[in-house]
N, C-alpha and C positions, 0 to 999 in steps of 0.2 A: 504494500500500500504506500501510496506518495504521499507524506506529510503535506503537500502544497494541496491534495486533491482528498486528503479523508482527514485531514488533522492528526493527532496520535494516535498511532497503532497500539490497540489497548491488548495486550498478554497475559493469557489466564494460566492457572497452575500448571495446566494439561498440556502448554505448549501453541495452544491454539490463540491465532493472532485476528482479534475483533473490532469492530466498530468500538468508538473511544463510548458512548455511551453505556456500552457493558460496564465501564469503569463506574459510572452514576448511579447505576443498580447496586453494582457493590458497595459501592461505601453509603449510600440509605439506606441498604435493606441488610447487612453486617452482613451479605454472603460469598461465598467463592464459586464463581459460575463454572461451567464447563463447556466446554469448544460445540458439544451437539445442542447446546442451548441455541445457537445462531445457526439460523435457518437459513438459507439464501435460496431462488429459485434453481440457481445453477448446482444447488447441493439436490434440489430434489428431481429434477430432470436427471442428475446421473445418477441416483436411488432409482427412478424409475427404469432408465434404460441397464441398470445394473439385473433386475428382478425381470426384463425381457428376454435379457441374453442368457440368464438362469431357466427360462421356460414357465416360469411363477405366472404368467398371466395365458399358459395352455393354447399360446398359436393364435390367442383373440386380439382385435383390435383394441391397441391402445389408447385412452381417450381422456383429455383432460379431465372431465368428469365421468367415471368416478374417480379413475385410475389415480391423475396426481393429486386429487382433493385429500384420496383415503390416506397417500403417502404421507403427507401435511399432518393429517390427524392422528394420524399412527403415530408418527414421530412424536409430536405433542403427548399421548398416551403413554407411551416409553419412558420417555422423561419424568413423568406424574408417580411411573409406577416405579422405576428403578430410584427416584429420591422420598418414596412414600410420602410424597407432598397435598399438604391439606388443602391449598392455594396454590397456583400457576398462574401469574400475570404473564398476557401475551403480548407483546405488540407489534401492531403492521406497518412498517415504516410506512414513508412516502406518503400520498394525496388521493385520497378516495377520486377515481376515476383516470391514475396512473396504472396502465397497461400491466406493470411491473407486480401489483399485488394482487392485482384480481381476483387468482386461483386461491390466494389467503383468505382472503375475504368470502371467499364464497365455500372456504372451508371452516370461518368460523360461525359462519349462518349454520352451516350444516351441523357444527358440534353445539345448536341449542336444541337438537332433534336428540342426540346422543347422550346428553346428559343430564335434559329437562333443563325449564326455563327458569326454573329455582335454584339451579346449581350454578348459573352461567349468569355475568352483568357485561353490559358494553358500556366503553366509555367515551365517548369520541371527543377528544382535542382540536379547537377549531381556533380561527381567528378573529377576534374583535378589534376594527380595527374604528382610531379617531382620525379621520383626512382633516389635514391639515386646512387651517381657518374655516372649515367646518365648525370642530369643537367637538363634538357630539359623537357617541358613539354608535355606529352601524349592524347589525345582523344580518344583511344579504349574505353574506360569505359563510354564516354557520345554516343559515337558508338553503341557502345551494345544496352547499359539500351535507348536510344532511337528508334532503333531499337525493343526492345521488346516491348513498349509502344507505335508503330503504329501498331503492330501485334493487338494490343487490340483496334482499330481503331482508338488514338489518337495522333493528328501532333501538337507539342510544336508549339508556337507561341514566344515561349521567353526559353531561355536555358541559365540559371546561374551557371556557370562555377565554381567548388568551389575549391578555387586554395590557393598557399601561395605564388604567385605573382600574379599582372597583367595580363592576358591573352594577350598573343603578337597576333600580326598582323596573323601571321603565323596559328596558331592554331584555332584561332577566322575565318578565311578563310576555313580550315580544315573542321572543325566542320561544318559552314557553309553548303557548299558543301555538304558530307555526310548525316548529320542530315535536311535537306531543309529549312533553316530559313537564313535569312537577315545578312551578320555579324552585324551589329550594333544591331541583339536582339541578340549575343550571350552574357552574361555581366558577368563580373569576379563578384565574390562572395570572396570574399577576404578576407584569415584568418586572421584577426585584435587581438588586447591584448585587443582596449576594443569595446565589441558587439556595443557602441553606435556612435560609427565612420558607421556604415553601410547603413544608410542611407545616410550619405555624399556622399559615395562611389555609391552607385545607381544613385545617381543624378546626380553625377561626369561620369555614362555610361550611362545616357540617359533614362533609364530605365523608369521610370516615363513620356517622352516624348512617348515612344512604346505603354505605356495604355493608354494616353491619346487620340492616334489616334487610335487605333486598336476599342476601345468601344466609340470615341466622346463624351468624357468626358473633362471637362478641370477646372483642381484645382490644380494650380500649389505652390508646400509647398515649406511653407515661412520658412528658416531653418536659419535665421539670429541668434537666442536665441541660438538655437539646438549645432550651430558653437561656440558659444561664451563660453555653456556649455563646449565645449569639447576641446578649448584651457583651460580653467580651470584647465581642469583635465591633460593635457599633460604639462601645465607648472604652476604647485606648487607652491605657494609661503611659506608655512610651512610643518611640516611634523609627523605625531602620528604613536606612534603602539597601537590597539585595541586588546583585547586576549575576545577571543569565544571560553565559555567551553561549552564542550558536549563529546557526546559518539559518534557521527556519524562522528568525525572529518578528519579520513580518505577518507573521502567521500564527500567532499565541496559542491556538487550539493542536498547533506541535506539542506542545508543552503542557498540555492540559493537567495532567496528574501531577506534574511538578507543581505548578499554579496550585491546587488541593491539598497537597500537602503540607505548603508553606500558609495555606488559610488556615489549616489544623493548627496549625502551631501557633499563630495569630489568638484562635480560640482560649489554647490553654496559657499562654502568657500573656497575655492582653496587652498585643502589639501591634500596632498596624504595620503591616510591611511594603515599603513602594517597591516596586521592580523596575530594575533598569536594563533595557534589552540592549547588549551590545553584538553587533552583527561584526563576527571576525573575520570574513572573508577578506577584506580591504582594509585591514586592524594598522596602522600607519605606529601611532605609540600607543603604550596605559594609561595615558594621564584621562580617559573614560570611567578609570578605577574608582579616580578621587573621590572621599568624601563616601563611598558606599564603606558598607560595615561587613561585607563578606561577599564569596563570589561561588556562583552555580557555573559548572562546563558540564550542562547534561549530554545522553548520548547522541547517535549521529553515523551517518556514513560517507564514504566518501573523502579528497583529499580536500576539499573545499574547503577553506576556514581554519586546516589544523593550525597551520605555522601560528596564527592570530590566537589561537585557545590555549596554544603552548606559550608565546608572551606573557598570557593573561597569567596563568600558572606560575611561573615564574618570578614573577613580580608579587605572587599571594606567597609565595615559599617565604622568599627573601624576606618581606617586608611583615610577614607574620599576620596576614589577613587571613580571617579563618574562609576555610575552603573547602566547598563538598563535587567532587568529581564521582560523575555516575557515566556508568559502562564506556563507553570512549573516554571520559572522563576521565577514568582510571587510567589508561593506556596511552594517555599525551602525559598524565601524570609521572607516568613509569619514561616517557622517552625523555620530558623534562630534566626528570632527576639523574637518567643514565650520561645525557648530557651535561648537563649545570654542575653534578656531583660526582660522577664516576669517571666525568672527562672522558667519555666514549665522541668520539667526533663524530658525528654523521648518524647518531642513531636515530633509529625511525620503526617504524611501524611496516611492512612490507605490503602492507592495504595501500601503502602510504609512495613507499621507495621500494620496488621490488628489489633493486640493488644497493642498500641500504649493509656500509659494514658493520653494522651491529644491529641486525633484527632484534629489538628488543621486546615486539610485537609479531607472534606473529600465527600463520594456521599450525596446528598440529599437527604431522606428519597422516597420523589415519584419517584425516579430514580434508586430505588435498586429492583424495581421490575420489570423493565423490562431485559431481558433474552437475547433479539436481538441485535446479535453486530455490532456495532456501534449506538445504540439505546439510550444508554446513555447518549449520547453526546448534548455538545452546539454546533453546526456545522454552522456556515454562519454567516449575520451578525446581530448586536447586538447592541442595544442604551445602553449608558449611562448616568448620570444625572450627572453631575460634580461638585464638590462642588466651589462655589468663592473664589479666591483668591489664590487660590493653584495654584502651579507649571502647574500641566496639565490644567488648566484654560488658564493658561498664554501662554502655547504653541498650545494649540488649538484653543485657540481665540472663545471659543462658550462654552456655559452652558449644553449642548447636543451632544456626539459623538457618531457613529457610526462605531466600526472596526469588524471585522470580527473573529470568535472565533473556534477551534477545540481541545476543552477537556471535559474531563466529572468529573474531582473532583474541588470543591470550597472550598473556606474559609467556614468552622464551622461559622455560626450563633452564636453558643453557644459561638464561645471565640473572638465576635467583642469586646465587651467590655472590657474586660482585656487589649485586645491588642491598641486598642483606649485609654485608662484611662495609660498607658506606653510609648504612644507618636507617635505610629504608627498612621500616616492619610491614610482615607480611602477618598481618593481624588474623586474618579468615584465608583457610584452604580447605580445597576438595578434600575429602576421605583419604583420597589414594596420594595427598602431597604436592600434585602436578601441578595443578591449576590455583593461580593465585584469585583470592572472591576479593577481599579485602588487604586495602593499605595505609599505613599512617605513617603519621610524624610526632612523635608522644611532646618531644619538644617545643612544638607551637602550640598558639591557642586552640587551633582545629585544623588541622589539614588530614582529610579522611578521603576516601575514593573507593567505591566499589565496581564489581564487574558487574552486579546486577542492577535492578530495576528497583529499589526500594518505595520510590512514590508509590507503584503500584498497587500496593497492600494499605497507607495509610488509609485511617478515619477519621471523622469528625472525634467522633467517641476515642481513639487512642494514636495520636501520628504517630507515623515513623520513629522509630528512634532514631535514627542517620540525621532525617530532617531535624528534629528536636531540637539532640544536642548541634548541630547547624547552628539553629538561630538564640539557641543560647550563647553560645558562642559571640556571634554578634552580638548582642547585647550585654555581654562581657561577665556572661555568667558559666556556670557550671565549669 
């Protein structure tokens, strides 16, 4: 996936590489999803022509309906049964009367036959929009698009109005009326500054009371923390700027999970963090440093921008800026130091410099031979063995971590020792020794770098530890 064309690439435990919104599931709903969660048409077209070439459909014509509707359902059923799930949220991307979901759609009409209309809510997310010197807010657009989506036989039961005010009296009656639902399931969706006020706001319309009764369920969430979180973050008692280099900078939804994780930590220190994106591609000097209070070189591929992120690194070593390097991060980190410290002239990364005399980066020998791309890769998640006493010992609180990983070059084997016998700690390794996870500088305020994906896992309810101590750090603690 292209950061410039889906934003980040969100990675689940299993390896499997999703829509960044899988990450938004996660961290609301505290779960860890799995790769057969994400449905795509292209996954169920070769489910179907997989089960032709098997002979499962006995020589008959194949037919969108029934054939890939029941695939759709089946799969859904699978999932339900193999996580013994009380609750299954589904959702159909895209725009009622987009070509691309149809078949969903007309597979989730059909599981209100399957599972009775007592067991099954729809909820359909539409747009309220206010046109400018207008004033006033409109309904045609949840008119339409639900209109379209009883044409497919489906009657919302809950209609989320997505507004940049309140949905007034007025409109919510409108809507009502036209679309045939309750005012009170109509419920503003309300563009907020930060996503995690949106649960208050649902609560605040009742919405949670409407599923409770509609399926006779009742788990009414305790949002006392949730609240507390997010006066936190609305009223500050200190304040940093963070600067995050990369080449995707124009593009923040590269960075999404980073951005969430540094909101977490916002939460539990009540700090407001500004971000300052520096684009390394065209990096001329640091003086972009100035005046921030620590530095992000999250991951990446590509030669674009390194020589600019290794500057950047260099100048956090020397100058004792705390500094958190994630997966490339780690591995400019390591060419930095083989450089700046070890006095290795030329070394590099071979992603980088295939003629580079000192790979200090580089693929594994059993991994240059496969051809399949993405085949090279460390992809999901991944144990570490931690060493005592270290920094990341201290922040993770266990001898044993587990983060989740998306690269395919490592630290050279061959130049642990140099770089160990110079000062560099190899705080987290693989089981087997090989593969370096984590590294530090026990002597600075923070200079930390992992090979994995740490954002990934943060919560509202418990960030990161990496991130944490991060911005502790900045703010001149821990």
């Amino acid at each position: 996936m292209n950061p410039f064309e889906h934003g980040e690439v969100f990675v689940l435990d299993d390896g499997g590489e999703v829509d960044m919104d899988f990450g938004h599931y996660e961290r609301f709903l505290d779960i860890r999803c799995k790769s057969t969660w994400n449905l795509t048409m292209g996954k169920v077209f070769h489910m179907v022509r997989e089960k032709e070439r098997r002979g499962d459909y006995l020589g008959k014509t194949v037919q969108y309906i029934p054939h890939v509707t029941d695939i759709i359902k089946d799969h859904i059923y699978h999932i339900a049964e193999e996580g013994a799930a009380d609750l299954i949220i589904i959702e159909i991307g895209g725009t009622v009367g987009d070509i691309e979901n149809e078949l969903f759609l007309e597979a989730m009409r059909q599981m209100k036959e399957d599972v009775g209309k007592a067991h099954i809510i729809y909820i359909h997310l539409t747009y309220v929009p206010i046109p400018h010197g207008v004033g006033e807010q409109k309904s045609k657009p949840t008119q339409q698009s639900v209109t379209l989506l009883k044409q497919r036989g489906i009657f919302p039961d809950i209609i989320i109005g997505r507004c940049a005010e309140f949905l007034t009296k007025e409109i919510r009656s409108k809507i009502s009326t036209f679309c045939d639902v309750s005012p009170e399931a109509v419920i503003t969706g309300l563009d907020v500054n930060d996503i995690y006020e949106i649960p208050l706001i649902f609560e605040k319309e009742g919405l949670a009371e409407i599923i409770h009764k509609k399926l006779t369920i009742y788990s009414p969430p305790d949002l006392r923390r949730w609240k507390k979180l997010i006066e936190n973050i609305r009223n500050p008692t200190r304040e940093i700027t963070i600067a995050i280099c990369g080449k995707y900078t124009k593009l923040e939804d590269s960075y999404a999970s980073i951005i969430e994780s540094l909101h977490h930590c916002s939460a539990h220190l009540g700090c407001r963090i500004n971000l300052r994106w520096i684009e390394t591609t065209d990096l001329s000097d640091t003086s972009v440093l100035d005046g921030v209070a620590g530095v992000i070189v999250p991951g990446g591929f590509g030669v674009r921008g390194t020589e600019g992120k290794i500057e950047i690194i260099r100048r956090a070593r020397e100058e004792n800026i705390p500094f958190l390097g994630l997966c490339l991060g780690l591995q400019l980190a390591v060419v930095e130091y083989a450089r700046g410290v070890c006095t290795l002239t030329g070394a590099n990364s071979t992603e980088f410099d295939p003629d580079t005399p000192h790979p200090v980066i580089d693929i594994l020998p059993e991994q240059k031979a496969i051809t399949e791309k993405g085949g090279t890769m460390r992809l999901g998640a991944y144990e570490a063995v931690v060493k005592k006493g270290t920094r990341v010992n201290t922040l993770y609180r266990s001898l044993a971590i587990s983060e989740r990983h998306r690269h395919r070059y490592e630290v050279n084997p061959e130049y642990h020792k140099i770089l160990t016998d110079k000062g560099l700690v190899f705080s987290g390794m693989s089981r087997d020794r090989r593969l370096v996870e984590f590294i530090e500088l026990p002597h600075l305020k923070y200079f930390v770098a992992t090979q994995a994906h740490p954002e990934l896992k943060s919560r509202m309810d418990q960030p990161s530890p990496l991130f944490y101590g991060f911005v502790q750090a900045c703010l001149g603690e821990g």
